[in-house]
C-alpha positions as CSV (number, residue, x, y, z in Angstrom):
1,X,144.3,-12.9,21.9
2,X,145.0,-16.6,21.2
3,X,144.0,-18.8,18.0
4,X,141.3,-20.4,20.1
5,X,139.7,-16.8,21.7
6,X,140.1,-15.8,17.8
7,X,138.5,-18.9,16.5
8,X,135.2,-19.0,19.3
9,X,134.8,-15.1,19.1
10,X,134.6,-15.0,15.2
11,X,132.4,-18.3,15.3
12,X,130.2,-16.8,18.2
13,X,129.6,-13.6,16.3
14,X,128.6,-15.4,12.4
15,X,126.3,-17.4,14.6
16,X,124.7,-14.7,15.9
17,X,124.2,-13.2,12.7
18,X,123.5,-15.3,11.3
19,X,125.9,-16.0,8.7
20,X,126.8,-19.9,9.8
21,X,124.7,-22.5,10.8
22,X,125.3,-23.7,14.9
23,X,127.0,-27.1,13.9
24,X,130.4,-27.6,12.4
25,X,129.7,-30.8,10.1
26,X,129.4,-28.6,6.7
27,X,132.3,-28.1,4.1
28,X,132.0,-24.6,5.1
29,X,132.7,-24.3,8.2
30,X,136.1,-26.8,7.4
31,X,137.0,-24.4,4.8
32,X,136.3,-21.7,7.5
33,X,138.4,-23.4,9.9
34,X,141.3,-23.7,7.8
35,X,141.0,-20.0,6.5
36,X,141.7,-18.9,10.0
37,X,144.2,-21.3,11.2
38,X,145.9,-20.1,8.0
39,X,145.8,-16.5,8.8
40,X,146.8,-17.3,12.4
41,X,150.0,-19.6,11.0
42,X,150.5,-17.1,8.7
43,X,150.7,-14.0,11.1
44,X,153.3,-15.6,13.7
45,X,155.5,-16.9,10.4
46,X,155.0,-13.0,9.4
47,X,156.2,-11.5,13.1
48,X,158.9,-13.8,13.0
49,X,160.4,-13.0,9.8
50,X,159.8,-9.5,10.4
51,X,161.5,-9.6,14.0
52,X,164.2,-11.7,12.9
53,X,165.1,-8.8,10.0
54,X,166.7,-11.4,7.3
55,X,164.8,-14.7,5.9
56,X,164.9,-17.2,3.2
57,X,162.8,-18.8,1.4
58,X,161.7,-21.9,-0.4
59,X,159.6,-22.0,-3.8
60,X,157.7,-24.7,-5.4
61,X,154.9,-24.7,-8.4
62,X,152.4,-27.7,-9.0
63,X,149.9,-27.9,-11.4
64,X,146.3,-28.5,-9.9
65,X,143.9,-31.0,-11.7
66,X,142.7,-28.7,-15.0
67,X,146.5,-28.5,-15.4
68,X,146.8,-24.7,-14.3
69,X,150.1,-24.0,-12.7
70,X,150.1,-22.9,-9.2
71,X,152.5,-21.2,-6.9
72,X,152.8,-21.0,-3.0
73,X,155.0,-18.4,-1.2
74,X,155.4,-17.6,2.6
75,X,152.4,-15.4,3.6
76,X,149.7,-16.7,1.2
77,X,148.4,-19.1,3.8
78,X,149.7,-21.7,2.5
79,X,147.1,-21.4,-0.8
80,X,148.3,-22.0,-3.6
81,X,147.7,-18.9,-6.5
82,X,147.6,-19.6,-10.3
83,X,150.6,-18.3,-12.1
84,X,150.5,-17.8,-16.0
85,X,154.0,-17.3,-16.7
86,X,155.6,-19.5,-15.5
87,X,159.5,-18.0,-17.0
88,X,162.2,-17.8,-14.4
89,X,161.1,-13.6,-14.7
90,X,157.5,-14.8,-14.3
91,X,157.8,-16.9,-10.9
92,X,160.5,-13.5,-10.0
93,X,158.1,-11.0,-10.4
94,X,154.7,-12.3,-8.7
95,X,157.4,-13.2,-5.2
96,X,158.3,-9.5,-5.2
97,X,154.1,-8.9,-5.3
98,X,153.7,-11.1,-2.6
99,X,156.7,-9.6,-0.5
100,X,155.2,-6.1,-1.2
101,X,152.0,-7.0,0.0
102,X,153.4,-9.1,3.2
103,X,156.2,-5.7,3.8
104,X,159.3,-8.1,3.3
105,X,162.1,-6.2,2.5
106,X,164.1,-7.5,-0.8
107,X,167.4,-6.5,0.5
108,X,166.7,-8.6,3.8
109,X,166.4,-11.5,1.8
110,X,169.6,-14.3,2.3
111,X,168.7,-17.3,0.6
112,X,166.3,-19.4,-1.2
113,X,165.4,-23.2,-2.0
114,X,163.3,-24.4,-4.9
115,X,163.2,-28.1,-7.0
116,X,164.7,-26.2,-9.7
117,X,162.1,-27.6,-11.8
118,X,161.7,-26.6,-15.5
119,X,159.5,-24.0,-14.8
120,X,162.0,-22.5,-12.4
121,X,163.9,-21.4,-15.2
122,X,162.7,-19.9,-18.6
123,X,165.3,-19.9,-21.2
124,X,168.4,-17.5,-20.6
125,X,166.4,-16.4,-17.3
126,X,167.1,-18.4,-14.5
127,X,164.7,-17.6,-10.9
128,X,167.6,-15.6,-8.8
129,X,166.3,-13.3,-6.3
């Protein structure tokens, strides 16, 4: 099924319950239609990476406006996710969540790129996958 059959079936069906309104001027349907051109981005990166066997990655934090520091990984849609420790082990241990939940193999993994910012390293632990 393509992105667009996805996109009209799923709109088609909230109409007809009733869960959207008919037009697509509302925030919610733009924060609909990003949700699923996120998932569908998402899934080809995903079959890729799982059909190529080895990947790499690249890492960067940012803090949002109320100064909470946020995290983006391959697989999370490209949304951002609030991280509280923000230690070299910190950053290490929510990517292996994230890989556990997307099936992404450790051992598979060949490289990885960050800014090296301060956060990317917390005291005598660096972020080394």
């Amino acid at each position: 099924m393509s992105l667009l059959d996805y996109f009209v079936n799923e709109r088609l069906r909230k109409v007809r319950d009733k869960e959207a309104h008919i037009h697509y001027l509302g925030k919610y349907i733009q924060n609909e239609l990003i949700s699923v051109l996120g998932n569908a981005v998402q899934d080809k990166i995903l079959s890729a990476v799982h059909e190529a066997e080895y990947f790499s990655i690249m890492l960067d934090c940012t803090s949002d406006v109320s100064h909470v520091e946020q995290m983006t990984t391959p697989g999370t849609k490209g949304r951002f996710f609030p991280v509280s420790d923000t230690t070299g082990a910190g950053l290490t241990i929510n990517i292996f969540e994230k890989f556990e939940d997307m099936a992404l193999p450790i051992p598979n993994l060949r490289g990885q790129g960050s800014d090296y910012g301060s956060d990317m390293k917390g005291g005598n632990i660096d972020l080394q996958l």
